[in-house]
C-alpha positions as CSV (number, residue, x, y, z in Angstrom):
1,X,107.1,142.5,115.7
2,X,109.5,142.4,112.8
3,X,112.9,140.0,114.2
4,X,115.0,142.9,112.4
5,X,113.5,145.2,114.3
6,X,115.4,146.3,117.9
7,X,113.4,145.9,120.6
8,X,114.0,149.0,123.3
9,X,117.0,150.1,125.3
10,X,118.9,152.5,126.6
11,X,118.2,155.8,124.7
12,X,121.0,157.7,125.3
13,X,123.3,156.5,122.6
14,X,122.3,158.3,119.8
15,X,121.9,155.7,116.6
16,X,123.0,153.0,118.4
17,X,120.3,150.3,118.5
18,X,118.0,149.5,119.9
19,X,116.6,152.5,120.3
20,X,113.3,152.3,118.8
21,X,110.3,149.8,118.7
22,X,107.9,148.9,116.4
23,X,104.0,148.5,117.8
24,X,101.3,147.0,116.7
25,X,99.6,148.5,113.9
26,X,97.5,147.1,111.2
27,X,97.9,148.8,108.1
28,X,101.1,151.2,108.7
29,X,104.0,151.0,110.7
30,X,104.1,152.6,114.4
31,X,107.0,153.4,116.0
32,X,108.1,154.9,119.7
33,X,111.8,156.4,119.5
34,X,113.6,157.2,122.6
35,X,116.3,159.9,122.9
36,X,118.2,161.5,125.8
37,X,117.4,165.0,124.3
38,X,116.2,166.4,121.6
39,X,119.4,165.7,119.8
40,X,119.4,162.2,120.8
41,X,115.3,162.2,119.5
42,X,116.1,164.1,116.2
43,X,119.5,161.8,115.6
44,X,117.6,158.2,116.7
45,X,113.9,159.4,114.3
46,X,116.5,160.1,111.1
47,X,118.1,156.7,111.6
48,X,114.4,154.7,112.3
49,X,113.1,156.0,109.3
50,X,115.7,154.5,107.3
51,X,116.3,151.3,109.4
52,X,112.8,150.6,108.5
53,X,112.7,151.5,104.5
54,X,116.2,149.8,103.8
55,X,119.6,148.1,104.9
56,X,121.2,150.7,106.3
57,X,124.7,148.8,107.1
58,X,124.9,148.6,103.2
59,X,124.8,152.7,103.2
60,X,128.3,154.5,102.9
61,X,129.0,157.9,103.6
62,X,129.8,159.6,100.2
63,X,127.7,162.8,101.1
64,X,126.8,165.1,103.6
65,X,123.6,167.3,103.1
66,X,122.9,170.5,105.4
67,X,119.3,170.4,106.8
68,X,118.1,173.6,108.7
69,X,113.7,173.9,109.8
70,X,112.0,175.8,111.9
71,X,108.7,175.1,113.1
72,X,106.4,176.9,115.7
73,X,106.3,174.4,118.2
74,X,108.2,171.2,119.1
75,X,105.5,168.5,118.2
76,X,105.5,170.2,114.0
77,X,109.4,170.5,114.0
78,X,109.7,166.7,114.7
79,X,107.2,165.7,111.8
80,X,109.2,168.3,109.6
81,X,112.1,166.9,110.7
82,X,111.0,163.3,109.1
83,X,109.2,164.8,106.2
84,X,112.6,166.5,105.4
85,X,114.0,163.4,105.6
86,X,112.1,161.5,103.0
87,X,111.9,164.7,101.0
88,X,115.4,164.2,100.4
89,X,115.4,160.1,99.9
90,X,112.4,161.1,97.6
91,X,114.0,164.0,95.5
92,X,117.6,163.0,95.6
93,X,118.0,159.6,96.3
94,X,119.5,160.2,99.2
95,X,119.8,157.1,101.9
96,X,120.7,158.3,104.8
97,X,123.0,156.5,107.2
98,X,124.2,159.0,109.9
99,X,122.6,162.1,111.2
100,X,124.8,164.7,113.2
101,X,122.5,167.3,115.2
102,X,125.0,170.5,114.8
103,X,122.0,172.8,116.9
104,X,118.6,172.0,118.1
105,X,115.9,174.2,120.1
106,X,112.3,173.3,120.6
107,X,111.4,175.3,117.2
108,X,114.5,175.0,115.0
109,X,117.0,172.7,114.1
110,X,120.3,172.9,112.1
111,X,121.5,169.1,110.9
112,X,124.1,168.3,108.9
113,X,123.2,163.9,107.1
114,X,125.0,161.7,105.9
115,X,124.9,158.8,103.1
116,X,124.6,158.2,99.7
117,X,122.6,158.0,96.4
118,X,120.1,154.7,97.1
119,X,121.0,151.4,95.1
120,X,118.1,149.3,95.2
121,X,120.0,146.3,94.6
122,X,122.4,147.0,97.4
123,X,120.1,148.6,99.8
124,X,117.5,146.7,99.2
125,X,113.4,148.7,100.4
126,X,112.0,147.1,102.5
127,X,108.8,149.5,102.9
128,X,108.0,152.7,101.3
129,X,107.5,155.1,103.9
130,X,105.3,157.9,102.7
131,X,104.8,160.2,105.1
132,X,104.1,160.5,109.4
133,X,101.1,161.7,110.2
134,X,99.2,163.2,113.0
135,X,97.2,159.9,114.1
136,X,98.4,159.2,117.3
137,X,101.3,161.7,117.3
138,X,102.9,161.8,120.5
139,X,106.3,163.8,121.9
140,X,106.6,163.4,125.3
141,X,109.4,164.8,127.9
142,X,110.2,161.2,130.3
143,X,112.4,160.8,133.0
144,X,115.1,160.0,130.5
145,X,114.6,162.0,128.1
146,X,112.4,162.1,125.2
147,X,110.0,159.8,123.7
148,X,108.4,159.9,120.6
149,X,105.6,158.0,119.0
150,X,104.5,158.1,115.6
151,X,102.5,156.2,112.6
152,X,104.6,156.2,109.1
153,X,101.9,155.9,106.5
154,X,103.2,153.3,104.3
């Protein structure tokens, strides 16, 4: 396990770590994400992806981008949901260092993120995420809430 990486907590703050761990994985980076709802799930996964790709206490909060998906079932709005994500970092340099869940339901969610255009130099990348994928793609209800656990391919 990476030392910068949190190991796992109490879910229910949204963003505040830890609230993800990394797991073993030999060629891409797993990750299991813990939430208290589907806000909390949706909030913590926007702010795992980009703990892991870059230094996200270097991010400031200079924009705020509107993100509204709908999928047809929970498991294929979640991967949207972190596709979106690195759509955006991808196609507007966009590092992200807050995500505010305005409205979510099982097959739609309305977001509002915020950050700023990525400075390699003062954000630093510390892995290119390229995508999550379906490989051992688990969303689970627990007895606190929601768990996620999914493989970034790097």
């Amino acid at each position: 396990m990476n030392p910068r990486t949190p190991a796992l907590s109490d879910s229910g703050r949204c963003g505040q770590p830890p609230f993800y761990r990394r797991l073993e994985h030999t060629s891409d980076v797993k990750v299991e994400i813990h939430g208290a709802d589907l806000a909390g799930l949706f909030t913590n996964a926007g702010i795992c992806l980009f703990d892991l790709m870059l230094d996200r206490d270097s991010v400031r909060e200079t924009t705020a981008v509107p993100v509204s998906l709908e999928a047809t079932a929970l498991p294929e709005l979640f991967l949207d949901w972190l596709r979106e994500l690195l759509f955006l970092f991808s196609t507007r340099s966009l590092a992200i260092v807050r995500v505010e869940i305005n409205s979510i339901e099982p097959t739609r969610v309305s977001a509002t993120v915020f950050g700023e255009e990525f400075d390699a130099e003062r954000h630093g990348l510390k892995v290119e995420v390229k995508t999550p994928t379906y490989h051992e793609f688990r969303i689970e209800k627990t007895e606190d809430g929601y768990r996620a656990t999914v493989i970034l391919d790097v």
